[in-house]
C-alpha positions in Angstrom: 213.1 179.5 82.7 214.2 182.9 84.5 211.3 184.9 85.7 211.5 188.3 87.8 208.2 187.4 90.0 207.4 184.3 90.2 203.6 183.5 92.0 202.8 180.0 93.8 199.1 180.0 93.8 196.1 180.6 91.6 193.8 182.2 94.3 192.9 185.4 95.1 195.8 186.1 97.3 198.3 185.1 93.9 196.5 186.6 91.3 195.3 189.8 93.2 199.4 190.2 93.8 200.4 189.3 90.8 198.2 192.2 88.8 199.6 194.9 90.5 202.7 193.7 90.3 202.4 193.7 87.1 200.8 196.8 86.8 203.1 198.8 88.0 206.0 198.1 85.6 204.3 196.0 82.8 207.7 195.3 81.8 208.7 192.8 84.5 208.3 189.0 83.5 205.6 187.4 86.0 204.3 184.5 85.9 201.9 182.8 88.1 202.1 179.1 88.6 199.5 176.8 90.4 199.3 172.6 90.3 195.6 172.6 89.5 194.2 173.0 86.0 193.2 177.1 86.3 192.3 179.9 88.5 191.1 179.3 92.1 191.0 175.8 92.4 192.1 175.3 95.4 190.3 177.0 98.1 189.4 180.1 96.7 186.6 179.1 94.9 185.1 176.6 97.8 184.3 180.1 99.7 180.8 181.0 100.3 181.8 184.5 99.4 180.6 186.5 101.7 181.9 189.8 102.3 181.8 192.6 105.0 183.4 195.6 106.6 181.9 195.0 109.8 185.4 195.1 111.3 186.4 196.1 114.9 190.1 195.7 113.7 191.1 198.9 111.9 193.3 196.8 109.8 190.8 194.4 108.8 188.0 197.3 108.5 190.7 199.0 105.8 191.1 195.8 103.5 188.0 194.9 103.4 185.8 198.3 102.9 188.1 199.1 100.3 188.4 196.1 98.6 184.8 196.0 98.4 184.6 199.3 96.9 186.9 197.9 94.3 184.9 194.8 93.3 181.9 197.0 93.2 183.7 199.2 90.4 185.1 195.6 88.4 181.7 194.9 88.1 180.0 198.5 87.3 182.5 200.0 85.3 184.9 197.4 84.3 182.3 195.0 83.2 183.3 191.9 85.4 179.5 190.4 86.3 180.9 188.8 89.7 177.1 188.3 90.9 178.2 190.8 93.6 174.9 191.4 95.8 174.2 193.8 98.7 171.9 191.6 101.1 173.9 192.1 104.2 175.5 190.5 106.7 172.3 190.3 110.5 174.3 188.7 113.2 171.3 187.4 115.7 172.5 188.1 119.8 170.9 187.5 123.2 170.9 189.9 126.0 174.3 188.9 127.1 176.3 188.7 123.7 174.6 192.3 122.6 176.0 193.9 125.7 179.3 192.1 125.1 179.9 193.6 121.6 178.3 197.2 122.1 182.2 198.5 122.2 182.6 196.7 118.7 179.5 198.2 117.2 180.8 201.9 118.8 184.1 201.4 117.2 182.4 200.3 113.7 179.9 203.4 113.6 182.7 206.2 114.8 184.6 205.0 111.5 181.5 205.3 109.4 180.1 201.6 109.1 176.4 201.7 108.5 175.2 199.4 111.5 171.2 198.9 112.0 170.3 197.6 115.4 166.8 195.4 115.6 165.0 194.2 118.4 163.3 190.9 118.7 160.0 192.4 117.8 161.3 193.8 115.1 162.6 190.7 113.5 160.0 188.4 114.1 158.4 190.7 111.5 161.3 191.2 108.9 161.8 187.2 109.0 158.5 185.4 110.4 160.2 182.2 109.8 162.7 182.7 112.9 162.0 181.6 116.1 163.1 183.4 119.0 162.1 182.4 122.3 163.1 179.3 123.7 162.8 180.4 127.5 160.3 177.6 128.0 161.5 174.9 125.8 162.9 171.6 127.3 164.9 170.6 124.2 166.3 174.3 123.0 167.9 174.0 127.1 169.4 170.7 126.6 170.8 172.2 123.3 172.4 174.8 124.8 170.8 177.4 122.9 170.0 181.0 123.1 167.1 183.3 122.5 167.5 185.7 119.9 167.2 189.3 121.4 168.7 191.5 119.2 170.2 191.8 115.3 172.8 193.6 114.2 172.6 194.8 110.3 175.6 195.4 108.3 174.6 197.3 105.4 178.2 197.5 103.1 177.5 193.5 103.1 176.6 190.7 100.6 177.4 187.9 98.8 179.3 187.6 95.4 180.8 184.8 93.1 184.6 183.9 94.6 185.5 181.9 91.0 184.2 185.2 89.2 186.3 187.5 91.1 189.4 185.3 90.7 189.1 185.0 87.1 188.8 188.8 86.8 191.8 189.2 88.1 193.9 186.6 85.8 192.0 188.4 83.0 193.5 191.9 84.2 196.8 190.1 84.6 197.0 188.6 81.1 195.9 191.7 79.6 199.1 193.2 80.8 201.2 190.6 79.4 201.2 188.0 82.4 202.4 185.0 82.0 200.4 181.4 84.2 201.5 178.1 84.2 198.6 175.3 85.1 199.4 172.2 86.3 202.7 172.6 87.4 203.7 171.6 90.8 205.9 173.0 93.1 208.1 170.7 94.8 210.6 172.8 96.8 212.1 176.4 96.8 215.6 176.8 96.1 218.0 178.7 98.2 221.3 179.4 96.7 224.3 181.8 98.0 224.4 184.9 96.8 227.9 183.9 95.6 228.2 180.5 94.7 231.7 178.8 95.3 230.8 175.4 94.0 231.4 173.4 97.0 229.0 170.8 98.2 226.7 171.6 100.8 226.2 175.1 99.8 224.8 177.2 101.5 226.6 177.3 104.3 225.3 179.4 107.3 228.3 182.0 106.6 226.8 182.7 103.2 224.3 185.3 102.4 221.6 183.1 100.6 218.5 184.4 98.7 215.7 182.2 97.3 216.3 182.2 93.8 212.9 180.2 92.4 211.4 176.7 92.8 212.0 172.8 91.8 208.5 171.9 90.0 206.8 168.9 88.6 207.8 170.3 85.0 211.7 171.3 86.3 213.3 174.2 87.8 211.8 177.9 87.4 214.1 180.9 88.6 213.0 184.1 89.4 214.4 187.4 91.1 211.4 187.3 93.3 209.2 184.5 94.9 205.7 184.7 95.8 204.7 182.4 98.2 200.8 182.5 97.9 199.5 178.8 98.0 196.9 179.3 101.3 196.5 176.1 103.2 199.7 174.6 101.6 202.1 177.4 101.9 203.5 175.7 105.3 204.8 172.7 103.1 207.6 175.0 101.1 208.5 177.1 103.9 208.8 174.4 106.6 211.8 173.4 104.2 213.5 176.8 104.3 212.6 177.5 108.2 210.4 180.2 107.7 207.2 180.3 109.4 203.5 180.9 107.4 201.9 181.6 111.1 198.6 179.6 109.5 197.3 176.3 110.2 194.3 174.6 107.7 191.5 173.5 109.5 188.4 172.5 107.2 185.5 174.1 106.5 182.3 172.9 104.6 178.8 174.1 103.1 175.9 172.7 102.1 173.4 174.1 99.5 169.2 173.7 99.6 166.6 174.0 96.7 163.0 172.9 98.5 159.9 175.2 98.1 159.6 174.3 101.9 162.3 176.5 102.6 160.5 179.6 100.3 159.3 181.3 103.6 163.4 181.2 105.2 164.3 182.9 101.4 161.7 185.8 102.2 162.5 188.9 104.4 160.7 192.2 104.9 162.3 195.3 104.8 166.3 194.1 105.6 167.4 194.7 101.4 166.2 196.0 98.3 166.0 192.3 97.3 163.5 191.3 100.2 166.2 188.2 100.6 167.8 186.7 103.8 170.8 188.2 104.2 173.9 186.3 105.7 172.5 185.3 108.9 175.2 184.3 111.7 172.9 182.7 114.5 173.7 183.1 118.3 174.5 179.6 118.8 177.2 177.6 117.8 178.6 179.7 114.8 176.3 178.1 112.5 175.8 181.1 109.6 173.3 180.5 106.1 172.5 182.9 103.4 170.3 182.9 100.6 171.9 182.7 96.8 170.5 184.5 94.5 171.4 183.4 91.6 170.2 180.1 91.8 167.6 180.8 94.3 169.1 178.4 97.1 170.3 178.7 101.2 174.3 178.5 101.5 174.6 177.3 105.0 178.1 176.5 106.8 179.6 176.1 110.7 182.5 178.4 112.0 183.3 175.5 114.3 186.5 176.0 116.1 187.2 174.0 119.3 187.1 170.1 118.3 187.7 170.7 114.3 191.2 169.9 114.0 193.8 171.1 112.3 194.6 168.9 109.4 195.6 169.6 105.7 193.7 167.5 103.3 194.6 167.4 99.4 191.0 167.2 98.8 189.0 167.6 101.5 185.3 166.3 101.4 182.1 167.5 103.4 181.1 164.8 105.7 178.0 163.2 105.7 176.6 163.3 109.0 178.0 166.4 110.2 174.5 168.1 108.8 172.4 165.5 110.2 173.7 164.8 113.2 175.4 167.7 114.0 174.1 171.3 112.5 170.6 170.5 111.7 169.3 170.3 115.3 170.4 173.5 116.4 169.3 174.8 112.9 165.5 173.5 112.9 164.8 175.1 116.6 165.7 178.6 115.0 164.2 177.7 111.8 161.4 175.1 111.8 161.0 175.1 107.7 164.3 173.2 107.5 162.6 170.1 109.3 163.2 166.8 106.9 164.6 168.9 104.3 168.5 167.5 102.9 170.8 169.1 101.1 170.6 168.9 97.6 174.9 169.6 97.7 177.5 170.1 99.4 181.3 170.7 99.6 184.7 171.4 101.6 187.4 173.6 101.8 190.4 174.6 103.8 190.4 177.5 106.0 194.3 179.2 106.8 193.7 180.3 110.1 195.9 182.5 111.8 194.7 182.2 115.5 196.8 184.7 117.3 195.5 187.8 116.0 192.8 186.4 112.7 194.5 189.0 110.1 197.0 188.0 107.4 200.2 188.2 107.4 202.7 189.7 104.9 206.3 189.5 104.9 209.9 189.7 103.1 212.4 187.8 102.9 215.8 187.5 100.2 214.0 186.4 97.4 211.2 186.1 98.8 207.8 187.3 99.8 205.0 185.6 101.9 201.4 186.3 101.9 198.6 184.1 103.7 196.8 183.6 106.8 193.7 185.0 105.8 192.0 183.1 108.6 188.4 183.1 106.1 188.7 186.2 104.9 191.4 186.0 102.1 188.6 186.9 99.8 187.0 190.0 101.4 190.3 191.4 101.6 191.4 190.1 98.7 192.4 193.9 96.7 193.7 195.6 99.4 195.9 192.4 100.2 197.4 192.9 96.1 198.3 196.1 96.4 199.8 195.9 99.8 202.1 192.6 98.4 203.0 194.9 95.5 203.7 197.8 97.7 206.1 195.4 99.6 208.0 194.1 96.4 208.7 198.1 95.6 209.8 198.4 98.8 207.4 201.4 99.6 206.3 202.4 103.4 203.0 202.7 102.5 200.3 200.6 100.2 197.9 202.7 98.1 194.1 201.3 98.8 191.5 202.0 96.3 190.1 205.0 97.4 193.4 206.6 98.3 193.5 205.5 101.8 196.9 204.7 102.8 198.2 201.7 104.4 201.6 201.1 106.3 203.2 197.7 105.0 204.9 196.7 107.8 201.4 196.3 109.8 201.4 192.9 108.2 204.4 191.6 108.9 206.1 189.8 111.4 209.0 191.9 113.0 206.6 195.6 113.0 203.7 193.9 113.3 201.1 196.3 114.3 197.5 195.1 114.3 194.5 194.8 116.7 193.3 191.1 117.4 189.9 190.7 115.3 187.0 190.9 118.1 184.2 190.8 115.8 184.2 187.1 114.6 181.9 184.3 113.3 
């Protein structure tokens, strides 16, 4: 089979690529192979879907506003129902971290991010189930935790379905006459001269060699172009070719509640038109929860960095205790309604973090094209990151965002790289 794009990897990264791709000349034969049985199965769909433009990083700030505005239109005008909901993102700070990010929160408002700043009075009454004050509490000091002093707001913020979003996309795509392949394996990329001589051991390092397509569990697919857009796993085929994918996978997991003890943690006043707890990042320990709306449950997850190690897992699983013993008593001291209650689920995935600078990164090669790294925030970014692979495949300067902002391609890459290191994180 002879292809002239060919896509590793389902996800939003793959597919989002793969329709503009094939939007731009219809014509072209793309297909989009993944080894699981459909559309964001891998990690894609694991992802508590959150998204933001509460961006210091002008790079990140562009994807993901603009993105956003896209999704908002796939589901208003294009009839996609991707259970996309404006709650918000409220990060919770003391004293000290406020101060620390007040140059952040400058640098979101002068590009137009709608920011609302609360004081501790002022969310003791918007959430009454948050404690605050721990100043004279024995067991919040041997914690390690901090008071709650401030909120920050992010307005352009919310929660949406990740599987529903994906599956719009491949929708899109097959309309246009794209082609996916399920349960096909890739194995291995193949890199052949450009002219073959038929000697063994070709290629030789005085050859010009191009990647040509990939060695699968169902045989060999050729293409004029490969995508490289398998997240977590891309390491594994490039490793083979001595390219880099400048991502490691380091697991992430969430846990889901349904208890009517928790009704009074679901409840706000005044922070959404839906009177729901936003996505609430607490100031201790980058422990973050959310309310879901559509089944009337709390999301909760841990941005834990320093002692999660990197490790890829084929299927990763959430780990008992790491609620119990780990999350829960930081979580109960901010939130006492969570006391004795258990998750009713709970699941894993595989973040691919790029640690150096927490943007993806984009990047051409003969036959070749590499997108990944998304460090989290593959989905968030997920439209912009399409268009800007697509751009790259034409070989434009500049990506078209939705909205007509423009976007320079090589800001992605590896040898122009030009972005600013992410400052506001989980």
């Amino acid at each position: 089979m002879v292809y002239d794009i060919l896509i590793i990897g389902a996800g939003v990264m793959g597919l989002t690529s793969a329709y503009y791709m094939k939007k731009r000349d219809p014509s072209k034969k793309i297909v989009v192979i993944d080894k699981y049985s459909g559309p964001a199965q891998g990690n894609s769909a694991k992802s508590e879907g959150g998204f933001r433009n509460t961006f210091a990083s002008e790079t990140n700030y562009l994807m993901a506003d603009t993105s956003i505005d896209y999704f908002k239109h796939m589901q208003e005008e294009m009839g996609y129902d991707m259970k996309l909901e404006f709650i918000g993102y409220l990060w919770l700070f003391n004293e000290e971290q406020y101060e620390g990010i007040k140059p952040s929160l400058d640098i979101m408002r002068g590009r137009g991010v709608e920011l609302d700043v609360y004081t501790r009075d002022q969310l003791e009454s918007m959430i009454p189930s948050l404690m605050t004050d721990f100043d004279d509490d024995e067991e919040a000091e041997l914690l390690g935790l901090r008071n709650v002093d401030y909120g920050v707001y992010g307005r352009k913020c919310g929660s949406l379905d990740a599987d529903a979003l994906v599956r719009a996309y491949e929708a899109e795509f097959l309309k246009l006459g794209g082609e996916v392949m399920y349960n096909t394996e890739v194995t291995s990329l193949i890199l052949k001269p450009e002219e073959e001589l038929g000697i063994p051991g070709e290629p030789f390092v005085w050859q010009k060699s191009n990647i040509v397509g990939v060695e699968t569990s169902k045989g060999e697919i050729l293409a004029e172009t490969t995508v490289v857009a398998c997240g977590v796993w891309s390491h594994i085929l490039l490793d083979g070719i001595g390219l880099d994918s400048f991502q490691r996978p380091k697991k992430r997991q969430l846990f889901a509640f349904k208890d009517t003890k928790l009704d009074p943690v679901m409840k706000t006043e005044g922070l959404n038109p839906e009177n729901a707890l936003p996505l609430v990042i607490l100031p201790t320990a980058g422990i973050f929860l959310k309310v879901e709306l559509t089944e009337g449950s709390i999301w909760l997850g841990c941005a834990d960095m320093m002692g999660r190690k990197f490790e890829l897992e084929e299927d990763p699983q959430p780990e008992d205790d790491y609620y119990t013993n780990n999350i829960y008593h930081a979580l109960v001291m901010y939130f006492p309604d969570f006391e004795d209650v258990r998750p009713m689920n709970s699941w894993a995935g595989q973040y691919s973090i790029n640690s150096f600078d927490e943007t993806p990164v984009i990047y051409k090669e003969p036959g070749l094209i590499y997108v990944g790294s998304g460090s989290g925030s593959g989905i968030m970014k997920g439209d912009a990151i399409g268009r800007i692979v697509d751009a790259l495949h034409a070989g434009e300067e500049n990506a078209e965002l939705y909205g007509g902002t423009k976007f320079k391609v090589s800001d992605l890459g590896v040898k122009n790289r030009c972005v600013e290191r992410e400052e506001f994180v989980i």
